[in-house]
N, C-alpha and C positions, 0 to 999 in steps of 0.2 A: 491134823486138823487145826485148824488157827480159831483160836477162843476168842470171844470178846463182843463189842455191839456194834451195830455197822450205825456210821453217821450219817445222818442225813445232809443233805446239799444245803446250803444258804437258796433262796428264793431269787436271789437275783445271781443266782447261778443258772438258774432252770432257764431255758428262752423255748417259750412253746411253740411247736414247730404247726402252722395254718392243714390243717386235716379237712378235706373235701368231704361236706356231710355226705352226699353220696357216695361216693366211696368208701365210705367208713361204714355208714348203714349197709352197703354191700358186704363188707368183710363180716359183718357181725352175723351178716343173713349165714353165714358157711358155719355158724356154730348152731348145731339142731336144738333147738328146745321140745319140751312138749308145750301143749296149748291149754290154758285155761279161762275160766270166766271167774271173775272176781266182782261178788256182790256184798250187799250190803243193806240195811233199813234204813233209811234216816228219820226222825221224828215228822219234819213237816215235808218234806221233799219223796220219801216214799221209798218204792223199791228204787236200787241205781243195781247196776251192772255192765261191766267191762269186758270185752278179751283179753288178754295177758299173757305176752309169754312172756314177760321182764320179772318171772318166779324164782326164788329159789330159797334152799334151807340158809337158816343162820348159826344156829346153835341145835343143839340134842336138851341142855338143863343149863335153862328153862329152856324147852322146846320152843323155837323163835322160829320163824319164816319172812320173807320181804315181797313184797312187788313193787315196781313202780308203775307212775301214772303221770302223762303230760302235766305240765303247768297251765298249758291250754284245755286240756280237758272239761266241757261244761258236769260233770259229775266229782270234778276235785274237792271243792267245796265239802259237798255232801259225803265222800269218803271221808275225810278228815273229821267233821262232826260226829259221826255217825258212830255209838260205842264200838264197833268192832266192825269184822266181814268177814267172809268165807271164800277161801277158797277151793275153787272145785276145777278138778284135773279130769281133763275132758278124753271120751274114749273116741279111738276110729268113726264111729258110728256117728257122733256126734259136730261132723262138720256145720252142719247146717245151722247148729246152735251156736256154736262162734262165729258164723257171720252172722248171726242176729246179732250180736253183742256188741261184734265192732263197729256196726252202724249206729251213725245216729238218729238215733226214731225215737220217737217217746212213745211208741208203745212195745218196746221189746218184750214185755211181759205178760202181754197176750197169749194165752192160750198154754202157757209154760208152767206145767207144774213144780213143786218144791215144797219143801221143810223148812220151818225155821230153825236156826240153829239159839244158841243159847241168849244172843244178845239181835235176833228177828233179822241176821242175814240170813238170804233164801241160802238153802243148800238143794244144788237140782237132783234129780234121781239119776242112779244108773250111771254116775262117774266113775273115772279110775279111783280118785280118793277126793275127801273134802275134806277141807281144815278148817276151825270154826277158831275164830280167834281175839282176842280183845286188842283195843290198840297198845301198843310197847313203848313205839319211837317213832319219829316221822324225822326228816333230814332233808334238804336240799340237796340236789342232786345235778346240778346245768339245767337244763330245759326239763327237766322231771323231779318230782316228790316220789323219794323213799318210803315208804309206809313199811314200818314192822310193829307185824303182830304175835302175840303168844298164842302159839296154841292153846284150847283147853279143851275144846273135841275136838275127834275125825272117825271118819268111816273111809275104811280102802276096801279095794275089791281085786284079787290078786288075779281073777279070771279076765280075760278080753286081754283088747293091744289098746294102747293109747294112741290121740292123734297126737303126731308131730309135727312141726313146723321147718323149714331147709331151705334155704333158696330160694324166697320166696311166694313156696307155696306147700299145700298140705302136705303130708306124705304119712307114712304106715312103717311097721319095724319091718327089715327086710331080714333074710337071714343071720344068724348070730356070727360075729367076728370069732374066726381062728384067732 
């Protein structure tokens, strides 16, 4: 095994090769995510909430997690102000509640129950899990804002199936891989 640190390239070594956002966006669609909604309270702006599959863990200590969000997004703003969010990992059952979210309507929060979590993001009922979380770090990202947050609640629920995302469109866990 050969020991030591691997070098990075000089910058004008790299020449970035033109990537067809559709195509790209296609390729990404073959990796499954699950689905979540990612909210928030803002002082003057109110409730905000997203879909999201652009989730994932960061660290275990301090328990960290990421999502991103367009730069276009008219809810960016009010995430980034907002002391924290929550995220909440949405089950089977709950398609109809992610496409409430991905749309834009200003009244997505009609009729939708929830908890506040520690810093007044909703946390909805009857998720797979929800992470309740303050802001960490925000980062630029190309056309997207990285938002990490630390954990400091969650509630999971180890019964049901989560929805998935594949191809895209919904899907459900199918049989377990041999």
């Amino acid at each position: 095994m050969v020991q030591g640190s691997a070098t990075k390239p000089a910058k004008a070594d790299i020449v970035p090769e033109t990537i067809d956002p559709l195509r790209f966006r296609g390729a990404l669609g073959l990796f499954a995510t699950g689905v979540t909604v990612v909210t928030a309270a803002h002082p003057t702006a109110g409730l905000i909430g997203i879909t999201a599959n652009s989730f994932s863990s960061v660290s275990l200590d301090p328990p960290l997690v990421l999502f991103s969000i367009a730069n276009t997004a008219r809810s960016l703003s009010a995430f980034l102000e907002a002391p924290g969010f929550c995220v909440n990992v949405l089950r089977k059952e709950q398609r109809a509640l992610s496409s409430r979210f991905a749309r834009q309507s200003q009244d997505k929060w009609s009729g939708v129950a929830y908890t506040a979590g520690r810093f007044g993001a909703p946390i909805l009922p009857e998720t797979m899990a929800a992470f309740d979380c303050l802001h960490h770090a925000q980062y630029e990202g190309g056309d997207h804002r990285i938002i990490v947050g630390r954990v400091v609640d969650m509630e999971h629920n180890v019964e049901g199936e989560p929805l998935l995302f594949f191809g895209g469109r919904y899907r459900v866990l199918g049989e377990e891989a041999e």
